[in-house]
N, C-alpha and C positions, 0 to 999 in steps of 0.2 A: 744183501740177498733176502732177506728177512721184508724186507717194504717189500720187495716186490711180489713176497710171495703172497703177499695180502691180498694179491690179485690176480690169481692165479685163476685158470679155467681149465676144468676137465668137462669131456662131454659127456650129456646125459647116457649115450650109449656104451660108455665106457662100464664095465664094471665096477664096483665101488671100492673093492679092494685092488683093482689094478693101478700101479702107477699113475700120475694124476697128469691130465696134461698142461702144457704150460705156461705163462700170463696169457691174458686175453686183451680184449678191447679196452678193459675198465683202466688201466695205467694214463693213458691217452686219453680216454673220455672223461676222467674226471679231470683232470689239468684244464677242461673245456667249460666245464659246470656240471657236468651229469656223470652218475653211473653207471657204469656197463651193468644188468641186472637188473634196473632198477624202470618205471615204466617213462617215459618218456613225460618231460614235462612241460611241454609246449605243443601246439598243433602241430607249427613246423618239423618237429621231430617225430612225432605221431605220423606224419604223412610222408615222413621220410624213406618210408618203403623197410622198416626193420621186421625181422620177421615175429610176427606176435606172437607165435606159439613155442618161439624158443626166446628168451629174455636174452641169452648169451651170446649171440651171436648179432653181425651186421650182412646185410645182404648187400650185394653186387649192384652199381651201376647207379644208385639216389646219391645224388652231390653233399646231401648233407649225410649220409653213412661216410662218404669217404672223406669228406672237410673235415667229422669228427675227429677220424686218424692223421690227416697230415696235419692239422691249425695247430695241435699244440707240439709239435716237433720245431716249430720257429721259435718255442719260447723255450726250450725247458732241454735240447739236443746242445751240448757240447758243440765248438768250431772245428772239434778235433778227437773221435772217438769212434768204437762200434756202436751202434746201437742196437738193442733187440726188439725186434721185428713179430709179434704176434703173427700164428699163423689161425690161432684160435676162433679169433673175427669172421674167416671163410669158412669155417665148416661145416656151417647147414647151407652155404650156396646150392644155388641150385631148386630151393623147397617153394622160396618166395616166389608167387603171383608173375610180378615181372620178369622174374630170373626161367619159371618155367616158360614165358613164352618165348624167350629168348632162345632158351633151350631146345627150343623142338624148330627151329630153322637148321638146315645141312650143313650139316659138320661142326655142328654147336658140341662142347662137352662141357660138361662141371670139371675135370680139370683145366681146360683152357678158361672156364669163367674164374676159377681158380688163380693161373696164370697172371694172368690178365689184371683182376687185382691186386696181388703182388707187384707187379711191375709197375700200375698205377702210386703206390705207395711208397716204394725203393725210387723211382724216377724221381718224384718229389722230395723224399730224402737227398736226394744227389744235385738236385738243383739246387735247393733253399742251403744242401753242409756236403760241398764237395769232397772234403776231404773225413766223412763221415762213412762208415761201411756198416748196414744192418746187418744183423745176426737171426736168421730166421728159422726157428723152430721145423723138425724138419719132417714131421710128419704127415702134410700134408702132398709132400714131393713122394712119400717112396714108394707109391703104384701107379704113379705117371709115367706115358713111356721114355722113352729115352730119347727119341727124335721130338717130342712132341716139347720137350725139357728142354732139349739143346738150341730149339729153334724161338723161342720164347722169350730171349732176351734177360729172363731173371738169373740164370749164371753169373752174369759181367755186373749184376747190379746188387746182388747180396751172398753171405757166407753161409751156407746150411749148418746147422746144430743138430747132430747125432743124439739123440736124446734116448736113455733105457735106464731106468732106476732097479729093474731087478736084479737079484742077487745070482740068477742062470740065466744071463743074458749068453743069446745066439753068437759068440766072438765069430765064425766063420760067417753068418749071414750078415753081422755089421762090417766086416772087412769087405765082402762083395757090395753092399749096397754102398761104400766111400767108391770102390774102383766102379760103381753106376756113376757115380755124382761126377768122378774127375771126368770121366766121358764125355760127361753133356756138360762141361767146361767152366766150372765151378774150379775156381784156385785153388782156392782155400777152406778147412774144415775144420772143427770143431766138435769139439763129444760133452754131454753133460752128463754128469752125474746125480746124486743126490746123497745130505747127511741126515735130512730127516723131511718128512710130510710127504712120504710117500711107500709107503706102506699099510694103511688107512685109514677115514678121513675121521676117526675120531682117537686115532691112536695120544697116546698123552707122553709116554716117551718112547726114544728112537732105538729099535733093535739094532746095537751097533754091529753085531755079527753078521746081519744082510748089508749093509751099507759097506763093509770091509771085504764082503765079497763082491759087491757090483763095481767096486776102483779096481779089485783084484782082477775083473772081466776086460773094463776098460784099459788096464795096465797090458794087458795079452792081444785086444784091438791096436793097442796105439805101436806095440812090439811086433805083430805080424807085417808091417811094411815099415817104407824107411825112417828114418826119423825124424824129418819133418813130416808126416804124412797127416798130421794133425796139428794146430796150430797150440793149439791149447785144450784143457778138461776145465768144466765150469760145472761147480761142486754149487745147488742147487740147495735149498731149505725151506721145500713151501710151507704157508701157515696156512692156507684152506687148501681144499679141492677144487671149491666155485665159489661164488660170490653168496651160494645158500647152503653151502656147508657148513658145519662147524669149526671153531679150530681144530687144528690139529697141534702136534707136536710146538709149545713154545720156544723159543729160541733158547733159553737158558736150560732149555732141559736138553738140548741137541748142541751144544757146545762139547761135553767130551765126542759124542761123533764126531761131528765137526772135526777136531783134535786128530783122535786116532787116523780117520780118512787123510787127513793132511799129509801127517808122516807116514802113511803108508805109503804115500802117492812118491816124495822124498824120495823113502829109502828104496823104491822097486817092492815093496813087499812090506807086512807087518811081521818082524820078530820080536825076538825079547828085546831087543835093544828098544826096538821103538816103541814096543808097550811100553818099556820102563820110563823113555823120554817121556810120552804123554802124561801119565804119571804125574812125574817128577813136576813138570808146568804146570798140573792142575792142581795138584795138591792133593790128590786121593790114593787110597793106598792099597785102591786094586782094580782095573776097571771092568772086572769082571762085576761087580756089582753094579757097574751103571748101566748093566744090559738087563731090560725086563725079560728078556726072553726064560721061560723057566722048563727049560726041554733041552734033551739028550742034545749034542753039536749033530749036525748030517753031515755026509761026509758030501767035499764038493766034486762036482763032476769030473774035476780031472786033478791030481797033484799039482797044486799049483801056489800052494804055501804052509807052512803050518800054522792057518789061521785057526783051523777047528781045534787045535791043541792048547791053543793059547786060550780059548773063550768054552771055557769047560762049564757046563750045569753050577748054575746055584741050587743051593739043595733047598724043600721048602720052609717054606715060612710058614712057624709054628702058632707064634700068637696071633693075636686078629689087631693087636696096635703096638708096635714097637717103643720101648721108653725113648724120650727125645734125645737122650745118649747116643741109642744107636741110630737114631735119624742121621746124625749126627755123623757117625763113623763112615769116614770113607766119603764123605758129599765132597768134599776138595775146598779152596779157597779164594779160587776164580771166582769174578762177580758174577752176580747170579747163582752160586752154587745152593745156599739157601734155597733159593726156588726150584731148582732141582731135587733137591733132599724131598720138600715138601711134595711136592709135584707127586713123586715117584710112590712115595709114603702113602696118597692120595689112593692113584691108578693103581695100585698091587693090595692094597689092606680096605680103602673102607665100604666098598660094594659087598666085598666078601664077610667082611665083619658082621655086616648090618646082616646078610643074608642067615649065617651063622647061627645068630638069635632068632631070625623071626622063622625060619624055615628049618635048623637044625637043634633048638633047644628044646627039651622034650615040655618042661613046663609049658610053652608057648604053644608046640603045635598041639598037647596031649590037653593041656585047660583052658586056653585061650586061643583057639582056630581062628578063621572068618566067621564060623557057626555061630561063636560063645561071642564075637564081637558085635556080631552083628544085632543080636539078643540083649548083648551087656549081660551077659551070664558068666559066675563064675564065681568059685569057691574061697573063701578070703584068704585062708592062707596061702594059696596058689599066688596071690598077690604078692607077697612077699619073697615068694623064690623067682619071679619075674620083675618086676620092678626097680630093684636094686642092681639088677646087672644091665636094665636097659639105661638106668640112669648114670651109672658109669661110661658105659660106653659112651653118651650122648657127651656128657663132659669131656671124657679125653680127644674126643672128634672135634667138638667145638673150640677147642685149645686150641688143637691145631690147625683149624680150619683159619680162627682171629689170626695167627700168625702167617697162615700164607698169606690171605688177603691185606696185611699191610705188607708184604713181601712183595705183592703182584703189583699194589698200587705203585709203589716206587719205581716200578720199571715200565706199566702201562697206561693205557687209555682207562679211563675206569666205564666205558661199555665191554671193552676188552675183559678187565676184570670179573663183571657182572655175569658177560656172556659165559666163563672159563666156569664158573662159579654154579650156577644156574647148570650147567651141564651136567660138572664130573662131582659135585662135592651136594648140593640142594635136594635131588631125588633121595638118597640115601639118607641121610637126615630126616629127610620130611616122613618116611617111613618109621624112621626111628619116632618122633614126635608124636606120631597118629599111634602109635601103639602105649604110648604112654597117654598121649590124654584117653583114649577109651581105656586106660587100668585106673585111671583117675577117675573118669565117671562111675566104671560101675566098685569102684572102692570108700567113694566118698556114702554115705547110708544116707537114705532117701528123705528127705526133710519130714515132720509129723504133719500128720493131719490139719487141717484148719479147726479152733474150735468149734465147737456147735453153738449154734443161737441159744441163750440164754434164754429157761424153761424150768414149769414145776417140775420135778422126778415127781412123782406121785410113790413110786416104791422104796423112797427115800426120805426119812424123817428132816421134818425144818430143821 
């Protein structure tokens, strides 16, 4: 789930903190040679009719936007599976040159141009892997009408994906829009959920308390009709939002999500019992600590577990770097948990650390401002009640920072690493440094004069 999320597409109009939506073209086009995202590296593909003002997207109707999407389904599609079907590709139809003159002929819509590609792409799924069934995100269906749906042929040629990552998702408005979809003659459905990368796009770890509610929503969807009325729930972990987003949430730090969601899904619910089981598997000895969330529980919309009891407040955190002891305490022994401890340690302490000294230590702001830095002014002793605590802190960060980065290398790409790097750990830091080299400049005393040219003193006996 973790590959896939690497390529993941949400749209520019979406919010940033909304739910992200879900892969796009780039899965499929790079299996081709190219990136979805990325500009076009051939003429051929240049004159392919993509739309230039959206990178993310493919427009309707140019043979090579759609060769893109079906050529590498011959190499890389199973003889015998679902496949997931991007709906992401179409979502700016309609904007492109060609797509609007299409458009403005009678009884043209951007849903039927919609349509229309969809069933270009499922048809060739079906011919090249008959016994292959896409799985197609299903967002681009849910304000089409219903005749317009039913008559359209994509029913009998792929399986809708219920998609909602939030923690108060509409259970009554997803229950009606399945009984839309069986309508217009869709078999078969599907719901996604999500354990982490979606809640937003630079989050670093995964609030498991939202994630334990949005299976808890889905659990109330998939129990208001009968019990096949969904084939399955597919628990979701994006690592961007878009192909120009940051990462988000690393895999190793959404594993206990991951976890808890699991046995939730299991037991009908999260109790003690299945806190304890998750536990018990991962080897931590409480998972209330692997939620960054640091605020009161809310109560959820309706009675519908005693999750908010179970995932009570952590209280704050007092110092600004925890001894590697308690980094330690409670990371669990599942692979990867290292990289979680560190991670978490990272995201919660050292923005706030740094911030601490350069904006809350009185020596700092009261003798050494922007004012007095930008001057090099400033009193020497003052230098000594600053200096020593910013060099400590630079040390203990740095410790930990050498140690996540061979932690990260072992599991990643080292652009991967770089990128992670460069984000949540480099800014912080590099502030720390620039405050120490200007206490170094104006600490170090100013070198003497040059002598003077050699001359009589005349008021100076030989």
């Amino acid at each position: 789930m973790d590959g896939l999320a690497r390529d993941s597409l949400q749209s520019p109009r979406e919010a940033p903190s909304c739910p992200m939506r879900p892969p796009g073209a780039a899965g499929l086009a790079e299996a081709c040679g190219w990136r979805a995202g990325s500009p076009p590296r051939t003429s051929s593909q240049r004159e392919s009719g993509c739309n230039s003002r959206d990178t993310l997207s493919l427009l309707r109707g140019r043979k090579f936007c759609i060769w893109t999407l079906k050529h590498p389904l011959e190499k890389v599609v199973p003889r015998r599976c679902r496949r997931r079907a991007p709906s992401s590709p179409v979502y700016y139809l309609g904007e492109g040159e060609a797509s609007r003159r299409w458009l403005q002929q009678e009884q043209n819509s951007t849903g039927k141009l919609c349509l229309s590609h969809m069933r270009a792409v499922a048809s060739h799924v079906q011919t090249q892997r008959p016994s292959v069934t896409p799985l197609v995100w299903d967002d681009m269906l849910r304000d089409l009408p219903e005749d317009q749906l039913a008559a359209s042929g994509v029913p009998q040629l792929v399986e809708p994906v219920l998609w909602d990552y939030a923690a108060d998702l509409d259970v009554h408005g997803k229950v009606l829009l399945m009984q839309k979809y069986w309508r217009c003659g869709f078999p078969r459905l599907w719901a996604a959920s999500a354990f982490k990368g979606a809640t937003g796009p630079s989050q670093a770890v995964p609030p498991i308390r939202h994630h334990l509610r949005n299976h808890v929503q889905w659990l109330q969807v998939a129990g208001s009709r009968p019990t096949d009325s969904l084939q399955g729930i597919i628990l979701t972990g994006w690592q961007r939002y878009d192909h120009f987003s940051v990462l988000c949430e690393l895999l190793p730090a959404g594993v206990p999500s991951l976890a808890a969601c699991l046995q939730l899904l299991l037991h009908g619910g999260f109790d003690g019992d299945a806190k304890a089981k998750v536990e018990n598997l991962l080897g931590i000895s409480n998972l209330e600590m692997m939620d960054p969330v640091r605020q009161a529980p809310c109560s959820p919309p309706r009675p519908i577990s005693p999750l908010p009891v179970l995932l009570s407040p952590s209280p704050p955190v007092e110092t600004a770097v925890l001894s590697r002891a308690l980094c330690r305490e409670g990371a669990g022994s599942f692979p990867g948990s290292n990289i979680l401890a560190l991670v978490t340690q990272v995201s919660l302490h050292l923005r706030s650390s740094v911030d601490a000294l350069l904006e809350g230590n009185t020596y700092v702001t009261g003798w050494f401002s922007p004012y007095h830095r930008r001057r090099k002014l400033i009193h020497p002793v003052m230098v000594q009640h600053i200096q020593p605590a910013a060099l400590s802190l630079l040390a203990q960060w740095s410790t930990l920072v050498r140690e996540l980065e061979v932690a990260l290398q072992l599991a990643f790409y080292p652009d991967a690493v770089e990128e992670w790097l460069e984000e949540n750990v480099h800014p912080s830091l590099q502030r720390l440094q620039a405050l120490l080299q200007d206490l170094s400049k104006v600490a170090t005393p100013p070198p003497p004069p040059p002598p003077t040219s050699p001359g009589r003193d005349t008021a100076q006996d030989p």
